[in-house]
C-alpha positions in Angstrom: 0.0 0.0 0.0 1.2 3.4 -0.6 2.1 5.8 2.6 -1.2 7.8 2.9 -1.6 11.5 1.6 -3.6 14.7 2.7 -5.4 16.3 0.5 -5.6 20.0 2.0 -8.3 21.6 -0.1 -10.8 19.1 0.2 -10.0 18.1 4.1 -9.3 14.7 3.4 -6.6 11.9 3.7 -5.7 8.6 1.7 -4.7 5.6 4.2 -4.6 2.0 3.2 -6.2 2.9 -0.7 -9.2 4.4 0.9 -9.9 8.0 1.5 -11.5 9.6 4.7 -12.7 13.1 5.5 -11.1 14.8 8.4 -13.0 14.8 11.5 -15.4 18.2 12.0 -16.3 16.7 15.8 -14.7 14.2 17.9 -15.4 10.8 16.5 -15.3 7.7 18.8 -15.3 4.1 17.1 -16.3 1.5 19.6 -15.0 -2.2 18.9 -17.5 -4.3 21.5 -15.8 -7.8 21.3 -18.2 -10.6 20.8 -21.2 -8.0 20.6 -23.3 -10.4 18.1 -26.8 -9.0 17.0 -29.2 -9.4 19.7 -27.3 -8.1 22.9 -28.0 -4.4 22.3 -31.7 -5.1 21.1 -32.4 -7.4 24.1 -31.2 -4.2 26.9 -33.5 -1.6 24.5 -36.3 -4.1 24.9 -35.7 -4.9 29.1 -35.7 -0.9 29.2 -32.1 -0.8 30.2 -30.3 1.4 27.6 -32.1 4.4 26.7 -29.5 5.8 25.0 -29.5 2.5 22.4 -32.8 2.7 22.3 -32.7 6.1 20.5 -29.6 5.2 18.6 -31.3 2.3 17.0 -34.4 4.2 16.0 -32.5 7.6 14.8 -29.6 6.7 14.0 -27.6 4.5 11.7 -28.7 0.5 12.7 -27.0 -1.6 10.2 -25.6 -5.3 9.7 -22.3 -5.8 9.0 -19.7 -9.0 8.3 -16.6 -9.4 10.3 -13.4 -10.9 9.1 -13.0 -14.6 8.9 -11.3 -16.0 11.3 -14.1 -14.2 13.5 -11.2 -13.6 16.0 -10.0 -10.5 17.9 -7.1 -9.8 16.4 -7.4 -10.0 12.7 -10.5 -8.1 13.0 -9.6 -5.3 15.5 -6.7 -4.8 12.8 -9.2 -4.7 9.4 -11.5 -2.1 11.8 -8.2 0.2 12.1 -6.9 -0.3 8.6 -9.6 -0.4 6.5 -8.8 -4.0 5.3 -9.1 -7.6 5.4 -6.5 -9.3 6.7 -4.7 -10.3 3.0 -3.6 -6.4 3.5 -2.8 -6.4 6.8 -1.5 -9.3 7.5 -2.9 -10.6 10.9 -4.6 -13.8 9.9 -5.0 -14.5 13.9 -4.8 -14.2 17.4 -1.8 -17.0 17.6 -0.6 -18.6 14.3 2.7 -20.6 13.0 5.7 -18.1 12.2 7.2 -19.2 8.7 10.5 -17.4 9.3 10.9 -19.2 12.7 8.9 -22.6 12.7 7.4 -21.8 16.2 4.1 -21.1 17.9 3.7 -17.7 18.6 1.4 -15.2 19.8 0.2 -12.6 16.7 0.2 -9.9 19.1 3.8 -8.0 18.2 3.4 -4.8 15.9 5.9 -6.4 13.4 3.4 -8.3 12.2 1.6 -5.6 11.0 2.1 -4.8 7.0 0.5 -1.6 7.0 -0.2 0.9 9.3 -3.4 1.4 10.6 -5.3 4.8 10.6 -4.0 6.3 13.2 -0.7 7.6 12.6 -1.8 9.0 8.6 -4.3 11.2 10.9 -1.7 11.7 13.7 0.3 13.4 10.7 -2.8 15.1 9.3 -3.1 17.0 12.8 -5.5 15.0 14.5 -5.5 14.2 18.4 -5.9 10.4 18.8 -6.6 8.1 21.7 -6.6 4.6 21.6 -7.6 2.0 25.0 -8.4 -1.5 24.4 -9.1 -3.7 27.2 -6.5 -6.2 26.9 -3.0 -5.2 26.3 -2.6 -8.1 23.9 -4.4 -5.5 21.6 -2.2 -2.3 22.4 1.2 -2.5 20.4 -0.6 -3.5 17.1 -3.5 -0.9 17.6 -0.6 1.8 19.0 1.6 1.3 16.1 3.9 3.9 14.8 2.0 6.2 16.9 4.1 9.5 18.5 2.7 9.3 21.8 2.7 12.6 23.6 0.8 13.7 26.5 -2.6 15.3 25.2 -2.4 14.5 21.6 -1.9 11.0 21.6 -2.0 8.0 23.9 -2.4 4.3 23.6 -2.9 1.8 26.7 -5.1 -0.8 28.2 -7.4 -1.5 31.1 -5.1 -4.6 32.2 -2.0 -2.6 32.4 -3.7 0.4 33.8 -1.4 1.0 36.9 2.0 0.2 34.6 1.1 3.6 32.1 4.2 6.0 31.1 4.4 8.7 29.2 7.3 7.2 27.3 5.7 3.9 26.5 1.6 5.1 26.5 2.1 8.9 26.3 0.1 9.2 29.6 0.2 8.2 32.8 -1.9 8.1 36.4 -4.3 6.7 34.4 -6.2 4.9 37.1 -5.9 8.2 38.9 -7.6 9.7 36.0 -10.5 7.4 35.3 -10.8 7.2 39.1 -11.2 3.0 38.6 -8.5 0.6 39.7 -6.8 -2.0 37.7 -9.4 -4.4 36.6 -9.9 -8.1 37.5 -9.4 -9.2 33.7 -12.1 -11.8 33.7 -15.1 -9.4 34.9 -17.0 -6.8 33.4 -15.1 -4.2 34.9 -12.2 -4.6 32.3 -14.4 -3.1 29.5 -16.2 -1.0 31.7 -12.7 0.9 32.3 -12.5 1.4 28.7 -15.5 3.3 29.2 -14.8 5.1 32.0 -11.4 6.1 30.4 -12.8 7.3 26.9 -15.3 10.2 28.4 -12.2 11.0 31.3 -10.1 11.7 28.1 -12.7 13.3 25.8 -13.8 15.4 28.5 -9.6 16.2 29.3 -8.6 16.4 25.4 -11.0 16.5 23.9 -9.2 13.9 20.9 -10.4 14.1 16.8 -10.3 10.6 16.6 -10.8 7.9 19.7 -10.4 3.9 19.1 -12.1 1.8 22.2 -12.2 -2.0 22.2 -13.2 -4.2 24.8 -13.1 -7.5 26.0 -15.9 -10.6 25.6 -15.9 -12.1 29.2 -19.3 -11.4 29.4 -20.5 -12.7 26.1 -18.2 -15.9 26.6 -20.5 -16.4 29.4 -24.0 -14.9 29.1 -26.4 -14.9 26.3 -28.4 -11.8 24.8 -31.1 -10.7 27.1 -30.0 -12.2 30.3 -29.9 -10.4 33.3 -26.1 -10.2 33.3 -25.7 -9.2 29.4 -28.6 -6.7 30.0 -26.3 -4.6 32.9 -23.5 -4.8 30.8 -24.9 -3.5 27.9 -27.1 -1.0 30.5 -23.2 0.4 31.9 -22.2 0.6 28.2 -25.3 2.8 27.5 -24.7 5.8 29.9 -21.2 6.0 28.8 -22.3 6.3 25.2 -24.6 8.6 26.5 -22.0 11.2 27.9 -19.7 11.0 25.0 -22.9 11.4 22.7 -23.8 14.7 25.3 -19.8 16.0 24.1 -21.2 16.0 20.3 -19.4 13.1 19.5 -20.1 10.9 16.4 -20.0 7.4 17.5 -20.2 4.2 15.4 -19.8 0.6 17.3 -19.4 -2.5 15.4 -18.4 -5.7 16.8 -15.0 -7.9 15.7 -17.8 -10.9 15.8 -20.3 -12.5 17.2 -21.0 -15.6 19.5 -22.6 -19.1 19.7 -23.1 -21.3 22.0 -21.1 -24.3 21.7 -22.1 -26.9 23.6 -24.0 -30.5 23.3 -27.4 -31.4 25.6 -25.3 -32.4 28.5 -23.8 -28.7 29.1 -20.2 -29.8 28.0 -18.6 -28.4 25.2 -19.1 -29.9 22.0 -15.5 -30.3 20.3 -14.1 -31.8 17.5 -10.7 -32.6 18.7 -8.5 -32.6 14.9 -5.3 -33.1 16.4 -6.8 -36.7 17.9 -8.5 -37.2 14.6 -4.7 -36.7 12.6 -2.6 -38.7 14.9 -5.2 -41.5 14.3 -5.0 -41.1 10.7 -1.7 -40.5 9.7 0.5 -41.2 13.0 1.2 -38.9 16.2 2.2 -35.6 15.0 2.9 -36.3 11.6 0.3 -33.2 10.9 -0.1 -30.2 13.1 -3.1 -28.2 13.7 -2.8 -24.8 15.3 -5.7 -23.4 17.0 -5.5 -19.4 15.8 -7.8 -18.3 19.1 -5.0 -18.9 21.2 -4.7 -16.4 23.8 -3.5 -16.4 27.2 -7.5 -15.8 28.8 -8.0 -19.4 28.7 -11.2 -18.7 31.1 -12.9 -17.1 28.2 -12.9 -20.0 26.0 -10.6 -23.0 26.7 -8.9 -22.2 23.3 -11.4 -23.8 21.6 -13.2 -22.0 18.9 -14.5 -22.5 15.2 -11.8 -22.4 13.1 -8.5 -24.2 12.6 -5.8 -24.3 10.2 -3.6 -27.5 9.7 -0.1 -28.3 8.2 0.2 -31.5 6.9 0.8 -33.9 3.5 -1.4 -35.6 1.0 -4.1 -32.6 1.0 -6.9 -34.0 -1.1 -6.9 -37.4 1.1 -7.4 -35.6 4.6 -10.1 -32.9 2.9 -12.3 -35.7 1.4 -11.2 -37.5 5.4 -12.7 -34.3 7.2 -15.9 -33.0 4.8 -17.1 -36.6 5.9 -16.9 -35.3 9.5 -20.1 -34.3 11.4 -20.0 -30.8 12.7 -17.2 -29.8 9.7 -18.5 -26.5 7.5 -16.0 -26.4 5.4 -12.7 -27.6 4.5 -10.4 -25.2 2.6 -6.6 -25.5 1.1 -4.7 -22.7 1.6 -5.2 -20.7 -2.0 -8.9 -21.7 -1.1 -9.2 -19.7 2.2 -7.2 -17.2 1.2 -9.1 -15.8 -1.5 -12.9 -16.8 0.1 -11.5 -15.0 3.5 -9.5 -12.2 2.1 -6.9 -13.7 4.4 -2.5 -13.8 3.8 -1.9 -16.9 2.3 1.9 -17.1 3.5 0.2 -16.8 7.0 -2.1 -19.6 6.7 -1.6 -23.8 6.8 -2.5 -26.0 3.8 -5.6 -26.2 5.4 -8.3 -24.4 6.9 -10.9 -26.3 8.8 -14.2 -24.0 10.0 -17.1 -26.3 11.5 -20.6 -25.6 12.4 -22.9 -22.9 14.6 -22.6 -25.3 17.6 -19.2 -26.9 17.4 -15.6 -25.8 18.0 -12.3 -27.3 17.2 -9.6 -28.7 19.4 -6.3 -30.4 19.2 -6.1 -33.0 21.2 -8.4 -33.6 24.6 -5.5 -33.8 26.9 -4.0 -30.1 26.0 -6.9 -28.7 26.5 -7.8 -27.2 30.1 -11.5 -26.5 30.6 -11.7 -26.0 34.2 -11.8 -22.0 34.0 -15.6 -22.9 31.5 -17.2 -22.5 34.6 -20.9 -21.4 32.5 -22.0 -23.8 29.1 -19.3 -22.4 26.3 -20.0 -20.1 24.0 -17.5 -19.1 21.5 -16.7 -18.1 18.0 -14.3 -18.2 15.0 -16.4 -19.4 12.3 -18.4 -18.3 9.2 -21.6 -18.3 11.8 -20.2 -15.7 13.8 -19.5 -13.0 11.1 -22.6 -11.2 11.0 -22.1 -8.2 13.5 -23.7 -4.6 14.1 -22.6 -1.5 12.9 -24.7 1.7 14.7 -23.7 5.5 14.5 -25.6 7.8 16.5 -25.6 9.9 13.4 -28.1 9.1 10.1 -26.6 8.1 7.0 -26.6 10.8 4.7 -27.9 8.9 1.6 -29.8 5.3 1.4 -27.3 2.6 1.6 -28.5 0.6 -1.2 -27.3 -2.7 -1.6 -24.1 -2.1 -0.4 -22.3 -5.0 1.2 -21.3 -3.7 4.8 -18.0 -4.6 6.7 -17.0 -4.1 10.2 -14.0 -2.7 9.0 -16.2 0.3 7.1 -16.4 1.5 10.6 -14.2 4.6 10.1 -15.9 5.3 6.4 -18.9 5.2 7.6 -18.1 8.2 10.7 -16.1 10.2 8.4 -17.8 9.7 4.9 -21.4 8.4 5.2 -23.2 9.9 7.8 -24.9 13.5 8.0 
């Protein structure tokens, strides 16, 4: 991609081949992990978020399609660029490094091909502000940012109390949001997001603001249960406040959320590791599970999508389509171009099973004991469909157009009224 360009007499910049209007207001994107369709409609309907209730009947209520693999990373990163992951280049949360050989953790910015929007804006003049729950997120959403104390800052709610102007361009930052650090398996996490956002719009007032939180609670509790409902409820009156500061706001999701488990509450899991060492011999073919992350509570690393490295492809996809529970079964040059995804980042294959089931390796690497409620998780072609609200109308019919999370920023900058 070529380094992005401002355009000073119409007020716009070119990042990632897409162009964006400057901001006029303060514009807040919200990233609400695992928000699928249903949650916010569930708290509008039990009366608890007034603010959504208004949003969804004046504003901008569309649906949108996340990134496959319906995974945090990968799609926090196409919300920030503008892209799919083929541009980007995070295909995952964890993946297989092909310049190393090892198992690694998709979390450090040199993964990152392109820039996101942040810096081209930075450059353009804009303030920026950027908290994300868990600091897994923070280096590759902070990138190439120049963090200074009141025109740009990046951090997280999990490393809340560790903040320095040299490494987050702020610091006291619990003092400042007047929370302490969050437990990071609670509500509170995200809720800190929040609370930090308005604390900084209110101090900086910043052009552009990124928040993204964390699923805990929609790992654990469906749409209109009591606990979803007071999430969603807390979420509402801090939209409300930013709303009150003439923001424009637009919240997507990075995807949505299934349940995943059989009739006797357990999780129902297609364990492919188990499934290759009895095929072809113990790990003669390796299958890495690309929700890896280290908040095994959440989900138990299991989740709806798999890739695999292994020999004699057309044997083991004709092996696995005959699998109950299997979606589909992709090589590499398949998935890549279906999933707009980097092909040099992928196995040679790609394995996404059904609305209720999730992938494993094998049983015995797999701890569970933190699934203390039914699993619900994601990954998969089922979990792509996820809402995309502004608080702000468009300002012309959106037609047929084929909506993305990652349209986020288009759509506060260049669609709405």
């Amino acid at each position: 991609m070529a380094p992005d360009s401002i355009n000073t007499s119409s007020g716009s910049i070119d990042v990632n081949g897409r162009r964006y209007k400057l901001p006029k207001q303060p514009t807040v994107v919200v990233c609400i992990d695992g928000s699928e369709p249903g949650y916010i409609e569930s708290a509008v309907k039990a009366r608890r978020a007034p603010w959504f209730a208004k949003i969804l009947k004046n504003g901008t209520n569309l649906l949108a399609d996340c990134v496959v693999p319906s995974f945090t990373n990968p799609n926090n990163l196409s919300i920030v660029t503008g892209q799919p992951p083929k541009v980007h280049g995070i295909s995952g949360n964890y993946f297989l490094d092909p310049d190393t050989g090892k198992e690694v953790m998709m979390n450090d910015p040199k993964f990152l091909r392109v820039e996101t929007l942040f810096p081209s804006f930075q450059r353009a003049g804009c303030r920026i502000a950027v908290v994300t729950a868990k600091d897994k997120l923070r280096g590759l959403l902070g990138k190439d940012l120049k963090l200074v104390p009141g025109k740009a800052c990046s951090f997280s709610s999990e490393k809340s109390d560790k903040t320095t102007i040299a490494e987050n361009g702020i610091d006291n930052v619990n003092a400042l949001v007047g929370m302490p650090v969050p437990d990071v398996y609670s509500a509170a996490l995200s809720e800190f997001v929040f609370a930090a956002g308005v604390k900084l719009m209110e101090r900086d007032r910043p052009e552009i603001m990124y928040l993204s939180t964390t699923d805990y609670i929609q790992h654990k509790h469906a749409p209109g249960t009591p606990v979803a409902n007071d999430f969603y409820s807390m979420m509402d009156g801090y939209m409300a406040r930013l709303d009150a500061m003439s923001c424009t706001i637009v919240l997507t999701a990075d995807h949505g959320m299934n349940a995943k488990f059989g009739k006797d509450g357990q999780p129902d899991v297609i364990y492919l590791q188990d499934l290759f060492d009895g095929w072809v011999g113990k790990d003669k073919a390796k299958v890495i599970l690309p929700i890896t992350d280290p908040y095994v509570v959440h989900h138990g690393a299991l989740g709806s999508y798999a890739v695999v490295y292994c020999a004699n492809l057309e044997q083991w996809i004709a092996k696995l389509q005959g699998v109950p529970g299997i979606e589909a079964v992709l090589t590499k040059a398949e998935a890549a171009k279906r999933f707009e995804l980097p092909a040099d980042r992928l196995g040679d294959l790609v394995v996404v099973s059904t609305k209720h089931k999730v992938l494993g390796t094998s049983a015995a690497r797999h701890d569970l004991s933190g699934l203390t409620e039914p699993l619900r998780s994601h990954g998969g072609i089922s979990e792509q469909k996820v809402p995309l609200i502004c608080n702000r109308k468009l300002a012309a019919p959106a037609g047929s157009r084929h909506w993305r999370n990652f349209d986020a920023f288009d759509l506060a900058f260049n669609l709405v009224a």
